[in-house]
N, C-alpha and C positions, 0 to 999 in steps of 0.2 A: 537643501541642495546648494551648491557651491555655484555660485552664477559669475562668470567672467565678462567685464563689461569692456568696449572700447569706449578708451576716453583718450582728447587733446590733449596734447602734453602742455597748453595753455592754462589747461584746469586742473593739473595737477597740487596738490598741496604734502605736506610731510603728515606721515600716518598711512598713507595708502600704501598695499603693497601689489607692485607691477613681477606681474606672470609671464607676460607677453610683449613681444615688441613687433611693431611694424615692419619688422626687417629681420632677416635672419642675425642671432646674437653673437656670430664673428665679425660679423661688419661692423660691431662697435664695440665699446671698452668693455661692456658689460658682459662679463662670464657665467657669471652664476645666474643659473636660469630661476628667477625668482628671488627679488631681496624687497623690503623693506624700504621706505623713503624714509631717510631719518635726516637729513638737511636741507636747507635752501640751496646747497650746492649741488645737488641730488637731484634736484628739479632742474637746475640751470644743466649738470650733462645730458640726462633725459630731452630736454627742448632741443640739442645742438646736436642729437642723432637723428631723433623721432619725429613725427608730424604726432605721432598719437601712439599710445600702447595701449597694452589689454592689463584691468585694474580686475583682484581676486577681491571681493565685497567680504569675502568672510575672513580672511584672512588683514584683512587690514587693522590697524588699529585701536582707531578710536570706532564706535558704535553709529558716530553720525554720519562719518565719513560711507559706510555703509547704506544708512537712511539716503543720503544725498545721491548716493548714485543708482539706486535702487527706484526711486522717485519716477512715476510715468514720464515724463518730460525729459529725464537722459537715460533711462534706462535702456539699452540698446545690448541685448544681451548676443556675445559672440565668440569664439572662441579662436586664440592666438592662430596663426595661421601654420602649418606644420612644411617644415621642407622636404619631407619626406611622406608621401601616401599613407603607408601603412602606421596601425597605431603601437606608440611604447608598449614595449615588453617590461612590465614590474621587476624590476633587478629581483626580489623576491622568488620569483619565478627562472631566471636566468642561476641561483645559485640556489635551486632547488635546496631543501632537505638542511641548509645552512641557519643560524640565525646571526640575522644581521641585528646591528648596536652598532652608535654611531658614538668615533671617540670625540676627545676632546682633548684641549692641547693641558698638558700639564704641567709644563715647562715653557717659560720664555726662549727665545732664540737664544739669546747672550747666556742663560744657564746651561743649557742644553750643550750648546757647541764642545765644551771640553770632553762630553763623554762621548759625545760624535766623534772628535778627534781622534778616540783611542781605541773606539771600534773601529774606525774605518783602518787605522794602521795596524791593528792587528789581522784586519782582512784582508789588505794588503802583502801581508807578511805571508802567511795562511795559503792564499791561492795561490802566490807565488809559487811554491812549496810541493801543496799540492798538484800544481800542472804541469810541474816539474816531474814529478814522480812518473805520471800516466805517461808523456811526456818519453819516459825512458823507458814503457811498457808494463810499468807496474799497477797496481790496482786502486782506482780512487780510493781515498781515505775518508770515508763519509761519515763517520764518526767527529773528525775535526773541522770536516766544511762544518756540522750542523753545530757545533759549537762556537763555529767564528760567524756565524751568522745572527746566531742569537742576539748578539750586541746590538748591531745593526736593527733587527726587527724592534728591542727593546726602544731603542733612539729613537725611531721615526713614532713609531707608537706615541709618544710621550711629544715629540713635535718634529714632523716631518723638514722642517726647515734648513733646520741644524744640519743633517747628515746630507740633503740636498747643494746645500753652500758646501761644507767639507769637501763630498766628493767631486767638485767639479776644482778643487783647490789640487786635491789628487791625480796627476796624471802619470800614467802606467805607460811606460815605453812601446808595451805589445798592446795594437787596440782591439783583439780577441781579450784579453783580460780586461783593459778596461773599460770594455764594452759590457763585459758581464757584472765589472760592478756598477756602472753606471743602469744598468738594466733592473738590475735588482731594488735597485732604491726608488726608481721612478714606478716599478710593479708594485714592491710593499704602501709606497703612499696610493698608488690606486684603491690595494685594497682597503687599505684603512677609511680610504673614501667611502669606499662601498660598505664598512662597518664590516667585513669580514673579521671569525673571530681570529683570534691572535696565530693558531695553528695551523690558518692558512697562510697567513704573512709569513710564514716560515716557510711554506711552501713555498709559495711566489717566489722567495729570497732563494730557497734551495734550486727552485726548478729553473733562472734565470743566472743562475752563478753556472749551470751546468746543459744551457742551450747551445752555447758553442763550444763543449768539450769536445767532439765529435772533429772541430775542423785541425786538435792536433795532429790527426790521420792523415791530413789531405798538405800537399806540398806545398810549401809557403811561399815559392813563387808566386801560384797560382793567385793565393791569399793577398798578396803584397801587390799584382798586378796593378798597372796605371793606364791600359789598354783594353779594349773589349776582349772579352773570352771568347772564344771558340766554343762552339754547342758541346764537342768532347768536354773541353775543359768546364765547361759550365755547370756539366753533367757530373763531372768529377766532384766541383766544389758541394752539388749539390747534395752526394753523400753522406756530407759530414755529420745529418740525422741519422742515417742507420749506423756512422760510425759511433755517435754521441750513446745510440739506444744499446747497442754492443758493452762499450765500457759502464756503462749503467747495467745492465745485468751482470757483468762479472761480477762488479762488487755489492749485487745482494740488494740494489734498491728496489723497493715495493710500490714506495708512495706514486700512486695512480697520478695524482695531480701533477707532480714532479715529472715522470713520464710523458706523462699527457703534451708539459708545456716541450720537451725535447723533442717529442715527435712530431708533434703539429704546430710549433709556433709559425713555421711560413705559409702554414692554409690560408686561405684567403675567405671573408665570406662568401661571395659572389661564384665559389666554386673555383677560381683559376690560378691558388698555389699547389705547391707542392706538397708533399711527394705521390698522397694520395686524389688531390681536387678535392675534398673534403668541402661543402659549404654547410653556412646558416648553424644549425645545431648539431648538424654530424661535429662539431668541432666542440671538443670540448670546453666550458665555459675557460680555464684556466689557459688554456692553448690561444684563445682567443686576447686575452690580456697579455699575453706573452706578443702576441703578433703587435699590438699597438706600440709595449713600448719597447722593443726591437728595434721596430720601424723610427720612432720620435727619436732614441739616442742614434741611430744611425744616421737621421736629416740634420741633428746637431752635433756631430763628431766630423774633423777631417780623417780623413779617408784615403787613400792612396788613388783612387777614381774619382772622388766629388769632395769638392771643398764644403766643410758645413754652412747651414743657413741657419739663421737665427731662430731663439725659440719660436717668435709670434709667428712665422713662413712657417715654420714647422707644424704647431697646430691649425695650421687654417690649410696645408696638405693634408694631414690626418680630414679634418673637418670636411672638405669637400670630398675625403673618399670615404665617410662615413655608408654603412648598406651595399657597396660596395666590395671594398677591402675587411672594411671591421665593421661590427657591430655598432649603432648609432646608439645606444643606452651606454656602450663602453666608453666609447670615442667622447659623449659627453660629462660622463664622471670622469676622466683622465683629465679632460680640463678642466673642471672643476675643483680636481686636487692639488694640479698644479698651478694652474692660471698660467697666463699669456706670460707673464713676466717670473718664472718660477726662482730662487733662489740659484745665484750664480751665474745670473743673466747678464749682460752687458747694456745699458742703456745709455739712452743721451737726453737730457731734462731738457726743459722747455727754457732753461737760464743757459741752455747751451752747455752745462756740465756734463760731464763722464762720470758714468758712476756702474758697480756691481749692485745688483739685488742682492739683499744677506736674509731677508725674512719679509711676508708678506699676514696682512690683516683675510681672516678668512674669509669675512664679507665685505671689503673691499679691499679688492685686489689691485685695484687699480694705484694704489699708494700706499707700497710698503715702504719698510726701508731700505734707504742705498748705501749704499758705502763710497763716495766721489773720490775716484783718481784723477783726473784731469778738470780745469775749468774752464771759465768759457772761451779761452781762446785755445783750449786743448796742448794745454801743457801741463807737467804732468804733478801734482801738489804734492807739498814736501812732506807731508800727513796726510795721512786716507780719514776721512773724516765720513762718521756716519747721520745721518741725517733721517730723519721719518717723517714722511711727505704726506700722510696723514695727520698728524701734529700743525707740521706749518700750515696745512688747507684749513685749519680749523682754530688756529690761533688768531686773537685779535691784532688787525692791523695789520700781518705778516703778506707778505708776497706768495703769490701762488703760484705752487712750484708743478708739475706736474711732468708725468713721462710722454716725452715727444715720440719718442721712440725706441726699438729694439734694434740691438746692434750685432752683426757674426762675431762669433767667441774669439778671435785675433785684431777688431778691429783697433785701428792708433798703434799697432804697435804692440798693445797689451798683453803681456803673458798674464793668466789668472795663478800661477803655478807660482809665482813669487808674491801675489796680495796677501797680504795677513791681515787681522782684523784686530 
């Protein structure tokens, strides 16, 4: 049996691996629920969050490390503290009838990015096209969405990074469009998180390019507004699901999943969206993924009513309305895929630099690589120069660079829409 012990982060050493923390895991750097100690550095952030974590004996290591803690004299067996009452639901269980397989990256960032490039502009091109069409009352063309998506599913599959940095390089004039492609990319890396196989990620990618087709129905004032709606008007906007469900049946789509995420992406868990109240598992699981990252590309896009907040504000809103709004098994695979700092993030280093996120290490997140436009007196370098701050934390002698913090996607001035890499 798997025994969880609490230990001081005094007595930590590298080999153990910590399950649990004293604290909930957004109040500190560490994302991924469970890693490995693999340096003295590793121990030094652990002491500078923790008083003590929860260490998994069988999962650690070396074998002794196990004897040591196992031992009558610290053996103190207990288990992490949970934020939430009720116990995880097994994702297993959440996508019934599926088989989960977990990918792995197959490509570097830097190999990757060209072919992200070129799918992302041909979907670009593609939805332009097709919204155009519906647009003028004709019938989705769902034959060329699911061909221009393919790419896209192909890219992230192979390493979700790449096409993460691309589309946030990507900005669409209408943020109905590029909300959907931004939606679509943060869905397929969810699921690839979750190991869904590949014919989901299509789905994901098809059902989230075609969540707000529905609002070319609804008047774009409304859309564009910078003032509160009126219940009429709110009630208005809120049609744009039976509009979206409308142009989805004329042109013949079947795919449940796809459906599913058009009709119920604004359910809430907790019972209190729309259009039906739908909660908990009345909601289908794809509908429910559609709600997160809706919601996450909406807290980080400006807006014509709210100005975006940066990624990290953004998941630690998701995060506190976990069991709530979303499902708390979702809400922590989504961070987990993408981490606090995802690709095309805006940060400020601890040497007081500006720099973009371009790719990130899957178990530690905390030190990807940056791309620095600005330095430390915030002027803007005549070269984007990239840097990987795992590297320097682990090079001899070198200065330790790390991320101070997350920054809103305009701050200094920064347009992301002219960074090249």
């Amino acid at each position: 049996m798997i025994k969880t012990l609490k230990v001081p982060t005094s007595d930590l050493v590298i080999g153990m691996f910590v399950s649990g923390l004293d604290r909930p895991w957004l109040e500190t750097p560490f994302i991924t629920q469970g890693f490995l100690i693999a340096s003295a550095e590793d121990v030094r952030d652990l002491q500078k969050y923790c008083e003590f974590v929860y260490i998994d004996s069988k999962r650690s290591k070396r074998p002794e490390l196990a004897i040591r803690l196992e031992s009558p004299k610290r053996a103190e067996s207990a288990a992490p503290k949970k934020n939430k009452d009720r116990p995880r639901v097994p994702l297993e269980h959440i996508f019934f009838g599926r088989m989960l397989k977990p990918y792995r990256d197959d490509r570097g960032w830097e190999e990757e990015t060209p072919h992200a490039q070129r799918a992302m502009n041909t979907l670009i091109v593609d939805i332009d096209d097709i919204f155009a069409q519906v647009s003028q009352g004709a019938k989705l063309n769902v034959i060329k969405l699911r061909k221009s998506v393919e790419p896209i599913v192909d890219s992230i599959s192979r390493n979700p990074d790449a096409c993460l940095w691309v589309s946030r390089l990507k900005h669409h004039d209408e943020y109905t469009y590029q909300h959907s492609l931004s939606t679509a990319m943060w869905a397929v890396s969810l699921g690839r998180q979750l190991g869904l196989p590949r014919r989901d990620l299509r789905s994901l990618a098809m059902g989230c390019m075609l969540m707000g087709v529905g609002k070319l129905r609804v008047d774009p004032k409304l859309l564009q507004a910078n003032r509160a709606l009126t219940a009429d008007e709110a009630n208005e906007v809120a049609r744009h699901v039976g509009h979206g469900l409308g142009i989805l049946n004329d042109c013949g789509i079947l795919n449940r999943d796809v459906v599913d995420m058009v009709a119920h992406h604004h359910e809430r868990y907790d019972g209190s969206g729309y259009p039906k109240g739908l909660s908990r598992n009345q909601i289908p699981p794809f509908a429910r993924i559609a709600g997160i990252v809706d919601t996450y590309d909406a807290l980080t896009s400006n807006r014509s009513y709210a100005q975006a907040v940066s990624p990290s504000d953004a998941i630690k809103i998701l995060y506190e309305a976990r069991d709530e709004d979303f499902q708390a098994e979702l809400v922590e695979a989504f961070i987990q895929a993408i981490g606090i700092y995802p690709a095309g993030t805006l940060v400020e280093l601890s040497s007081g630099e500006v720099g973009v996120v371009v790719a990130e290490y899957r178990t530690r997140r905390l030190r990807p690589k940056v791309m620095l436009l600005l330095d430390a007196d915030k002027r803007r370098l005549p070269n984007a120069q990239v840097i990987d701050l795992q590297g320097i934390s682990t090079a001899p002698g070198a200065r330790m660079v790390t991320i101070k913090k997350s920054l809103e996607p305009d701050a200094y001035g920064i347009d992301l829409a002219s960074v090249t890499g």
